[in-house]
N, C-alpha and C positions, 0 to 999 in steps of 0.2 A: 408827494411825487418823489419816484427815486432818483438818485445819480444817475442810473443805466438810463431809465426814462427821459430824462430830460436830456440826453447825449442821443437818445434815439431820432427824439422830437427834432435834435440841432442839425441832425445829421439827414434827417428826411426835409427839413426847411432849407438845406441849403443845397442839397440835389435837386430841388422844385425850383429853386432861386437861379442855378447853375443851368438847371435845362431851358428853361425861360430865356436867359439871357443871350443862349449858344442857340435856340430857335430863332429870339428876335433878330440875332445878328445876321441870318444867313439870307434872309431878303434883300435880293437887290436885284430892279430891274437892270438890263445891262441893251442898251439899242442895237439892234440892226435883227440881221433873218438866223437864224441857228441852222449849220447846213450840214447831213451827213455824211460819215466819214465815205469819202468817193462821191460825193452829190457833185454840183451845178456851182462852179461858180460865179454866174451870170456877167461872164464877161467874154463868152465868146459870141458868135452869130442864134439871135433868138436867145441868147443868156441858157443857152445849153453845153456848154464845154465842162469836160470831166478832168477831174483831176485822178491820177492816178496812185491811190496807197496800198496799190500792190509791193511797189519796188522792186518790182521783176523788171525794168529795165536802171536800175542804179547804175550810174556810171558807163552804158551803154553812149550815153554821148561822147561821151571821149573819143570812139572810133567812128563818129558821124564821118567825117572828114581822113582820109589813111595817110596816112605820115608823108608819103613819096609827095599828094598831093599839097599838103603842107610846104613842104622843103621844093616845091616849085612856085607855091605863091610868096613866098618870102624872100627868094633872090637865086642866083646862080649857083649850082653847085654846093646847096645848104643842106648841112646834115641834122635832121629834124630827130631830138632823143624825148619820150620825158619824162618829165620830173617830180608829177605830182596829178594825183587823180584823184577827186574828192569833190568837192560842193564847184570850186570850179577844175578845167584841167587846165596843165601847164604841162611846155615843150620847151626844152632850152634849144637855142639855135648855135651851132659851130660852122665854120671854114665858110667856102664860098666867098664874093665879093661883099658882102655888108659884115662880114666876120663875126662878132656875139649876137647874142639877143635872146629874146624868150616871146613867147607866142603863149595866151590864155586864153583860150573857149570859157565861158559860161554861159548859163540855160538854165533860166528862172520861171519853173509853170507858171507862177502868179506875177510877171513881173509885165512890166508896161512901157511903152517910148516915153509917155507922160513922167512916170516915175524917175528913170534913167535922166530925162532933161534936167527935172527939180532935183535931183543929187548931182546932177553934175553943174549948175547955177551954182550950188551949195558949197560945190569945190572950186568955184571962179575956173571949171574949166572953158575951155572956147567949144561951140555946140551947133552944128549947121543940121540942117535938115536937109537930105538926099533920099534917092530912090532907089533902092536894090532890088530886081526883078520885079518891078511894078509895084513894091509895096514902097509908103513912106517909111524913110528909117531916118536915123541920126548918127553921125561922125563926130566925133569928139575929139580934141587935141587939149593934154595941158599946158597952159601957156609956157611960152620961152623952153619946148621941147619940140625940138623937128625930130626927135629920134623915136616917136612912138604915138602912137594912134589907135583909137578903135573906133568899131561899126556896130552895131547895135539896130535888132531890125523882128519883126513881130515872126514867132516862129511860126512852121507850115501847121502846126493844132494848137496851140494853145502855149502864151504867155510871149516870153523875148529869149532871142539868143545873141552873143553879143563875141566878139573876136578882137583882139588888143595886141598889136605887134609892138616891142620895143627893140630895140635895134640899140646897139651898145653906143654908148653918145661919140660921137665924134665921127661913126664910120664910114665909110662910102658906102651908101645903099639908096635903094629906092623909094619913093614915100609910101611910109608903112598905112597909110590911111587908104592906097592902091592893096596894097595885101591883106588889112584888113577887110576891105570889104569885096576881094575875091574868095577870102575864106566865108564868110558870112553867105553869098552866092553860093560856094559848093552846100553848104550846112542846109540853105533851103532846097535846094536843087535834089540833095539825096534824103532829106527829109520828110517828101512828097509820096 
């Protein structure tokens, strides 16, 4: 047998060796349902709520709620700018009687009260259970902070949306756990 041959033979035995091994590896059962892209995530009424991967409304939440209406639920005379628009949004808050702060909408398709509770256990925040327009929701406060607050409340189609007012520490303002969840009330109210 030649050189060439027995370099063929090593070379055909260890692509048979090599495929084998990159076949047997790629088995693996993996639990639960395989859902397609835009299907069912079986967690709305009847386990028929859609998720949406168009992306034709990205970042439309940000204007759920319009500025003027912000910069009245936050306090007197508040000038509502912002600052960041992305996975969540953010508004800095200027002038008026409570003087700084920031305000953060976010709106999680897949996200739950359930969930929101067990992260916020997680962060030893303090967590009451309230009602905002007939649905149960949750208030949240981090301890030893009276200057900030959120609401967190099952959106009108699918998932949670959640509103977080911080109030620069020290200032005169009103409990941001009120403005929270006036924002959270406009969010469902115009979400309908």
């Amino acid at each position: 047998m030649s050189a060439r041959s027995r370099r063929v033979r090593g070379a055909v035995a260890l692509s048979v060796l090599a495929l084998t091994a990159a076949l047997g590896g790629c088995g693996k059962t993996v639990p639960g349902s395989a859902l397609p892209a835009g299907g069912t995530t079986g967690t709305g009424t009847g386990g028929t709520s859609r998720i949406n991967t168009n992306f034709d409304k990205l970042l439309r939440e940000c204007q759920v709620v319009a500025q003027d209406d912000i910069a009245k639920s936050v306090g007197d005379n508040m000038y509502v700018e912002p600052s960041f628009n992305g996975a969540v949004c953010m508004w800095n808050l200027t002038g008026g009687t409570a003087g700084s702060g920031m305000v953060t909408l976010s709106w999680y398709e897949l996200g739950s009260l359930n969930n929101e509770k067990q992260n916020n256990d997680r962060l030893k925040y303090v967590t009451n259970d309230i009602t905002v327009q007939g649905r149960r929701s949750v208030e949240t406060r981090r301890p030893n902070d009276p200057d900030s607050c959120g609401v967190s409340a099952p959106a009108a189609d699918t998932g949670i949306v959640g509103w977080w007012v911080n109030y620069r520490s020290g200032s005169q303002h009103a409990d941001p756990c009120d403005a929270a969840r006036k924002l959270v009330e406009l969010t469902l109210n115009l979400a309908r």
